[in-house]
Each structure stands twice: as structure tokens, then as C-alpha cells.
DOMIKOL-459139 format. One line per 3 residues: number of its first residue (from 1); for each residue x, y, z of C-alpha. Coordinates in steps of 0.02 Angstrom, whole numbers, plus 50000, padded with zeros to 5 digits. Last residue first. Layout:
NUM) X:Y:Z; ...
//
This chain:
246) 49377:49976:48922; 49441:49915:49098; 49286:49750:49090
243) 49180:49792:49221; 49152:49675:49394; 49281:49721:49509
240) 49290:49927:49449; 49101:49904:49461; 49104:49839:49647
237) 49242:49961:49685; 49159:50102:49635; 48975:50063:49725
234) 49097:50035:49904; 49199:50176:49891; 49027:50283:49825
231) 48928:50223:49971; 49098:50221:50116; 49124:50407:50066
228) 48934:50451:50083; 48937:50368:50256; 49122:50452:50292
225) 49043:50624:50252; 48874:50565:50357; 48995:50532:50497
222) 49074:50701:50489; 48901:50798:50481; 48868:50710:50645
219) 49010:50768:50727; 48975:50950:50660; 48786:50960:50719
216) 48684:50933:50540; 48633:51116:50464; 48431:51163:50504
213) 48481:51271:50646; 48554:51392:50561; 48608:51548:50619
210) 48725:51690:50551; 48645:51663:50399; 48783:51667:50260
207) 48686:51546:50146; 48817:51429:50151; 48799:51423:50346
204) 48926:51383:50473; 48986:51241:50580; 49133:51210:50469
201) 49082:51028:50482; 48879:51071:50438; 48945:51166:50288
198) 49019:51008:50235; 48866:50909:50229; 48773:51065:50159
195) 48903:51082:50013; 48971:50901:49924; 48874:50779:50005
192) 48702:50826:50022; 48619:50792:50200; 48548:50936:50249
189) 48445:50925:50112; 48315:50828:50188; 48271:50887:50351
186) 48283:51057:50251; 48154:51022:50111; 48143:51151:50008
183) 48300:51253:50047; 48395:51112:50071; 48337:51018:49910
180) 48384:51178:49833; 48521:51232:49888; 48571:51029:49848
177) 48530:51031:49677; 48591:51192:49598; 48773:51229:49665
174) 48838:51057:49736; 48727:50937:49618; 48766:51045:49452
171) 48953:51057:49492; 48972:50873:49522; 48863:50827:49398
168) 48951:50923:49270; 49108:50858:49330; 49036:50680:49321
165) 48998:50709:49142; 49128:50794:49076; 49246:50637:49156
162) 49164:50492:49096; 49199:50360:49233; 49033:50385:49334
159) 49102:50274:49469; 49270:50287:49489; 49262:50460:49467
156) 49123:50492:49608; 49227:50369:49733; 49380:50490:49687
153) 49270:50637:49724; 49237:50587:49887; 49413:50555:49951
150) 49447:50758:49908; 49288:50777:49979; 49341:50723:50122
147) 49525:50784:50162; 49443:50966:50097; 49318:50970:50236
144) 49434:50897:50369; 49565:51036:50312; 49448:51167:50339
141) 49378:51108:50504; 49565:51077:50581; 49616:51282:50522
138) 49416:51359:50586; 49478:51277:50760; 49645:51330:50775
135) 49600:51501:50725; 49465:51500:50854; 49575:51447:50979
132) 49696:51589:50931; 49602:51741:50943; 49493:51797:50795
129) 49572:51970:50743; 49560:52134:50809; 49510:52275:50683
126) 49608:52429:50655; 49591:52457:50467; 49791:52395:50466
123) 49746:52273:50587; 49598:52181:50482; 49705:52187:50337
120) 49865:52108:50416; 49746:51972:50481; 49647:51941:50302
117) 49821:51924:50247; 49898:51793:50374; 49710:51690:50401
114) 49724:51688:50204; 49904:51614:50196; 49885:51493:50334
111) 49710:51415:50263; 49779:51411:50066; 49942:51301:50129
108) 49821:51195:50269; 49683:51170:50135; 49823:51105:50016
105) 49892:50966:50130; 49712:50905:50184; 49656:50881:50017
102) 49815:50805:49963; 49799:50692:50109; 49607:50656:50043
99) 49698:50647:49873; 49816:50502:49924; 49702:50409:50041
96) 49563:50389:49889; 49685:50347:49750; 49760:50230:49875
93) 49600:50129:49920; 49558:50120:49733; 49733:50031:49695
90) 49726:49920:49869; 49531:49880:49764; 49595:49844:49603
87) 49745:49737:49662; 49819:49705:49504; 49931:49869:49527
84) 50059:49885:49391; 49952:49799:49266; 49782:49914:49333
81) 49878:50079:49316; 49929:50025:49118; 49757:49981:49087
78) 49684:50140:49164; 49808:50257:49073; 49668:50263:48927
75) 49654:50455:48953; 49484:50464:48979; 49479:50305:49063
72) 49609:50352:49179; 49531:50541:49200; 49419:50477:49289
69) 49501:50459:49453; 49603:50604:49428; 49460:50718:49370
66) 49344:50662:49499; 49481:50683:49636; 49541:50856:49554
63) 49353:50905:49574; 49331:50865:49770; 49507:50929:49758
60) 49422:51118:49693; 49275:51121:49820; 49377:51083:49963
57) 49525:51212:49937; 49405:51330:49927; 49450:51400:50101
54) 49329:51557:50160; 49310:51476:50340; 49429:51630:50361
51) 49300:51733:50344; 49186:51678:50446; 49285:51667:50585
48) 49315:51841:50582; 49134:51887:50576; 49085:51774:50724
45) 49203:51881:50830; 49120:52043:50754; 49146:52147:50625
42) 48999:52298:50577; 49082:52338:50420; 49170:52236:50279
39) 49249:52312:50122; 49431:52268:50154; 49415:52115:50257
36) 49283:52066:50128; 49378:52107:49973; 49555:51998:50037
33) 49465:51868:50102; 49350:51833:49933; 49522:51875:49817
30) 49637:51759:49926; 49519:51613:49930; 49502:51632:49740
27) 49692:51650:49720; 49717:51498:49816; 49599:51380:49762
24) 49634:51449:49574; 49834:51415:49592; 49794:51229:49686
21) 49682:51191:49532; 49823:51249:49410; 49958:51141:49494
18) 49848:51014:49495; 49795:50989:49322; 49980:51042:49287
15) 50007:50851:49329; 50166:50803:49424; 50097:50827:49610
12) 49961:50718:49586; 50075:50549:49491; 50191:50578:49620
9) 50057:50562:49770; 49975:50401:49679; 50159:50337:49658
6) 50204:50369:49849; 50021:50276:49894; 50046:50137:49792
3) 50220:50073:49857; 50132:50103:50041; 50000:50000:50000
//
């Protein structure tokens, strides 16, 4: 596993897929912090925390994992990945681990660096910060989020296989579908995978209501992460099993 893992990490690193994903994260973390600590009024504790829950890191590995993942078939490396690695499901396992570390990696980078600037700004216009504990707190919620999805969207490429499509439904479900669902039918909705789920973790709303009651408590918006996980692990590997490579 160990073998697979360092290759799976190589094989990320080495793409300028990701090198352009972790560029957008960044910038468009940067950009949101940087206008709203500079146009922002009325701060408050809650405020600060807020805004440096502003980590996109999730959203764009969640779509490096489906890319990645999918991207084998699209790319017909999937024959040459399965030779080296018979094991189909040690293989699946270490796509998963090694893009839910990448996740977790990159959320850190973009978390540090927009906590740093949207601090500076705050300062300069006079505003205290978040203390410490809350820092803390917002930093180990961010990179949970992005470890996640970053394993979820490698169950979502291993199972829809065509890679437009399962971006598009990736995009579609997270922006259109599940506000929705959760603005329908809240008891419902709550539980989407890619943005009320994770919303629930960060303990904050996507709809920037300061309070909402309808989002799963944090612990249980974890398990429901590793349900979904599990689901699409489990679905993935039965048809990577089962289905002929091309």
C-alpha cells in the first residue's frame, strides 16, 4: 500500500491539472478574504471566523479527485495503472488516501496564507482578529472538509467514469441541487454531500445566515461524510471488480 500511495502522490503533484487547481483555490480564497476584510463593516468575533472559513480548497480537490480518478479512462492510462497494481481495490484505496491527504495538505497552505492576509488587513483598518483557539479551530475544520471531499470525488470518478459528465454533475449537484433540496426540504437537504454536509463541519451556513439550525451538528456531519464516502467507495469498487477496463 505504501508502494501505491508514493506513486498516487507523484502521479498528483506532476500534473499541471493540479498545479492549476491549487493556483485557482488559492487566488480565489485570497480575492473573497482579501475584498471582505477590506469592504466589511459591523465585525464581530463570528465575523472573523467567517472569513477565514473562506478555504476553497475543498471544492476544487473534490474536482481534482473526479478528474484524477476519471481521468484514467479518459486518458486510457487505466490499463497500464491496473498491470502495475492488480489489486483493484489496494489501487482504489490509495487513490482515495492520496487525494484526501492532498486535500488536507492544500487546505492547510491556502488556510495559513488567508488567516495571514485577512489578519494584516483587519489590523491595518484597526480590527482585532479571531484569537487563537478559534484560529485553530476554523484551520482543523477546513482541512477535514477538503481531506473528504477530496476522498469523495475519487469514489464519484470511479464510478461515473466519463469525466465531463461527472464534473458536470458534480458542479450541478453542489450549486443547483442541493440549495435547493435544502431550501425546500431542510430535514432533507441537509444531508448533500458536496456543500450542506460540509457546511455542517465548518459549523457555518452557506447561505451566510449567522444561524442555522437546520445544518447537521458537526460530529454528525462528519459521519454522514464518511457514510457518503463508504457508498461511492463501496459502489466504485464493485464496478471497477466486475467491468471490463475499456
Amino acid at each position: 500500500m505504501s508502494s501505491l500511495l508514493r506513486a498516487e502522490m507523484l502521479k498528483l503533484r506532476t500534473t499541471r491539472t493540479f498545479a492549476a487547481l491549487v493556483g485557482a483555490a488559492l487566488a480565489l480564497s485570497l480575492l473573497v478574504v482579501v475584498l471582505t476584510a477590506i469592504l466589511g463593516n459591523d465585525w464581530s468575533e463570528q465575523n472573523t471566523r467567517n472569513l477565514f472559513a473562506a478555504d476553497f480548497t475543498g471544492l476544487f480537490i473534490l474536482l481534482l479527485g473526479v478528474m484524477g480518478m476519471a481521468g484514467e479512462w479518459r486518458h486510457r492510462t487505466i490499463t497500464g495503472t491496473i498491470l502495475a497494481a492488480p489489486d483493484r481495490l489496494r489501487l482504489l484505496s490509495a487513490k482515495t488516501l492520496s487525494y484526501a491527504a492532498a486535500g488536507a495538505l492544500l487546505s492547510l497552505i491556502v488556510t495559513v496564507i488567508i488567516m495571514i492576509v485577512g489578519t494584516i488587513i483587519l489590523a491595518v483598518r484597526g480590527i482585532d482578529g479571531a484569537p487563537l483557539s478559534d484560529l485553530v479551530d476554523v484551520l482543523w475544520r477546513n482541512l477535514l472538509v477538503a481531506a473528504l471531499l477530496g476522498a469523495l470525488g475519487v469514489g464519484i470518478g470511479a464510478l461515473v467514469r466519463n469525466q465531463v459528465v461527472a464534473i458536470i454533475a458534480v458542479l450541478v449537484l453542489g450549486f443547483v441541487l442541493e440549495p435547493a433540496l435544502y431550501g425546500l426540504a431542510p430535514d432533507v437537504g441537509r444531508y448533500g454531500p458536496t456543500t450542506i454536509v460540509p457546511s455542517g463541519i465548518v459549523d457555518i451556513s452557506p447561505f451566510g445566515e449567522s444561524d442555522d439550525d437546520d445544518l447537521l451538528a458537526p460530529g454528525t456531519a462528519v459521519l454522514v461524510m464518511f457514510g457518503w464516502i463508504a457508498l461511492f467507495f463501496a459502489a466504485a469498487g464493485a464496478r471497477l471488480r466486475s467491468r471490463d477496463l475499456v
